[in-house]
N, C-alpha and C positions, 0 to 999 in steps of 0.2 A: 470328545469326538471319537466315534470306532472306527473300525477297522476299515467299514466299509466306504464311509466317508474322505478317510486320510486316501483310499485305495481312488475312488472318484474324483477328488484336486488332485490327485498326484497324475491321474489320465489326462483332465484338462489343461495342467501347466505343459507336459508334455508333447501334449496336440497343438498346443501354441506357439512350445518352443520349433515343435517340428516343422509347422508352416513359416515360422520365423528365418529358421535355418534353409531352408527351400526356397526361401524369396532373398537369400542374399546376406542373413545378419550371420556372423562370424562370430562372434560370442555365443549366439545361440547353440552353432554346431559345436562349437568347443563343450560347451555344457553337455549334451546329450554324448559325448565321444568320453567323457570324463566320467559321467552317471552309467555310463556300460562299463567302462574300465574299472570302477569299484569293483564289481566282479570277480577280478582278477585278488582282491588283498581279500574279498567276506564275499563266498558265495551267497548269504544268506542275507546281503545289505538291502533286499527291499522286500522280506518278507513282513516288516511294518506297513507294508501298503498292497496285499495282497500278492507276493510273489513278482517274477520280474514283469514288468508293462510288455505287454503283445506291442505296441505302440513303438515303441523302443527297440525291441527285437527287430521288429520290419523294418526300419528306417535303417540300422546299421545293417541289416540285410541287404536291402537294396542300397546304401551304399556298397560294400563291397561287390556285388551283383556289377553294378553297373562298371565299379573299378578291373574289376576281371574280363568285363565285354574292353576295356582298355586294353590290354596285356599287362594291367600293372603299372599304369605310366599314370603319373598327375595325378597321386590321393589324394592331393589339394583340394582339387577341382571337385572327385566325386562323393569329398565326404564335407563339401560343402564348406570348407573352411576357407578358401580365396574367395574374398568378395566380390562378389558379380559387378560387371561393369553398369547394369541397370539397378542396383539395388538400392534402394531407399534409404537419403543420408539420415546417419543416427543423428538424434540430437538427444543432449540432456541437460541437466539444469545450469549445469556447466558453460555450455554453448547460451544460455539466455543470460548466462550471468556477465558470459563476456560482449556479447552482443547489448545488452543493457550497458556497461561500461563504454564499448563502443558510442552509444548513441549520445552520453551525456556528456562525454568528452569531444564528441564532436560541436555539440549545442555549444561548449563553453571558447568556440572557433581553436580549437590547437590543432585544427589541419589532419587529413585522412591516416597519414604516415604515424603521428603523433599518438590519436586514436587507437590506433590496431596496435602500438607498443603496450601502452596503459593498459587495453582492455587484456595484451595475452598475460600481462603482468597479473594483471587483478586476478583473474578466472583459473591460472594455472593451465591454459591451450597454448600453443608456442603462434608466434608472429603468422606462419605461414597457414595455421589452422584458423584462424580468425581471420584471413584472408582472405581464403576461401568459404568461411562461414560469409563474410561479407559478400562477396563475388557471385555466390549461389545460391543467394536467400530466393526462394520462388515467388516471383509476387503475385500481393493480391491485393482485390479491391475494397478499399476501409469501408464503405459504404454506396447502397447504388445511385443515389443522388454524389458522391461524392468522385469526382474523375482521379484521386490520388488513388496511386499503387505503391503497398508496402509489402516484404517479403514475410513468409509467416513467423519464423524469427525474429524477426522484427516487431512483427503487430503482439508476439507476445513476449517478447521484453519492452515493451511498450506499456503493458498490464500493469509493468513493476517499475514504472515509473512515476513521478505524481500528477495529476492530470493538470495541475498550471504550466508542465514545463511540455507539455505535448509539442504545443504550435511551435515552441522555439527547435526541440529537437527533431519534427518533421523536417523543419525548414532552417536549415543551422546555420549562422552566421555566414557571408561568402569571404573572403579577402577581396579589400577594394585595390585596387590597380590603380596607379598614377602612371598616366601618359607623359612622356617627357614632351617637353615644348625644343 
């Protein structure tokens, strides 16, 4: 690969992370606030890809720009690192892994509480994040002959389950209730 090429992905990942970080993702802005701060130990760390990114430059421009129309108050905020109250929950393999755990401990009836132990256990997310992974799955609809709604975490830890145990973990055992007389 040349120069010119490493200089072209390294615009594109850039431009991705920038919109990334502008719509809310926090990791994103920590990366482009970390890739400027090189900087600071090797002025010369992105002369492998064509000298520093114009891309880059701007972005920390117009953050401190906008921090200064502040007086200085909340860099949190203007360098994108407080996550946006609308920002679009991350998910990753993680969160399917424990949301998959979820659904097949549920199937096997050990009750919702039970479930969300097991699955923070397996996946390595704590109780209260697979609680909320549960809580806020957005649903949707499996099929349009079909009236079931699953959350998208769900319909893709679903992928990774085997398809004879579908129907059971759709529809997962209830606890039968005995009436006293």
């Amino acid at each position: 690969m040349s120069t010119d090429d490493d200089g072209a992905l390294h615009a594109r990942v850039l431009a991705a992370l920038i919109r990334q970080a502008q719509g809310g993702d926090r990791n994103a802005a920590m990366a482009l606030i970390a890739d400027f701060a090189e900087l600071s130990k090797d002025p010369h760390c992105f002369d492998a890809v064509g000298g520093i990114p114009i891309a880059l430059t701007q972005y920390i421009a117009t953050c401190l720009a906008d921090w200064r129309k502040r007086d200085f108050k909340d860099a949190e905020t203007w360098f994108h690192v407080v996550r946006a109250a609308n920002a679009p929950d991350q998910r990753t393999g993680q969160h399917l892994t424990a949301m998959r755990a979820y659904m097949l401990l549920r199937a096997r009836a050990k009750g919702t509480e039970a479930a969300r132990v097991g699955a923070a256990a397996h996946s390595g997310l704590t109780e209260s994040q697979v609680k909320y992974l549960v809580d806020n799955d957005k649903p949707k609809q499996l099929a349009w002959f079909d009236r079931r709604q699953i959350g998208e975490v769900e319909s893709a830890a679903l992928l990774r389950i085997s398809p004879r145990l579908h129907d059971r973990v759709l529809n997962p055992p209830r606890k039968i209730y005995q009436r006293s007389r």
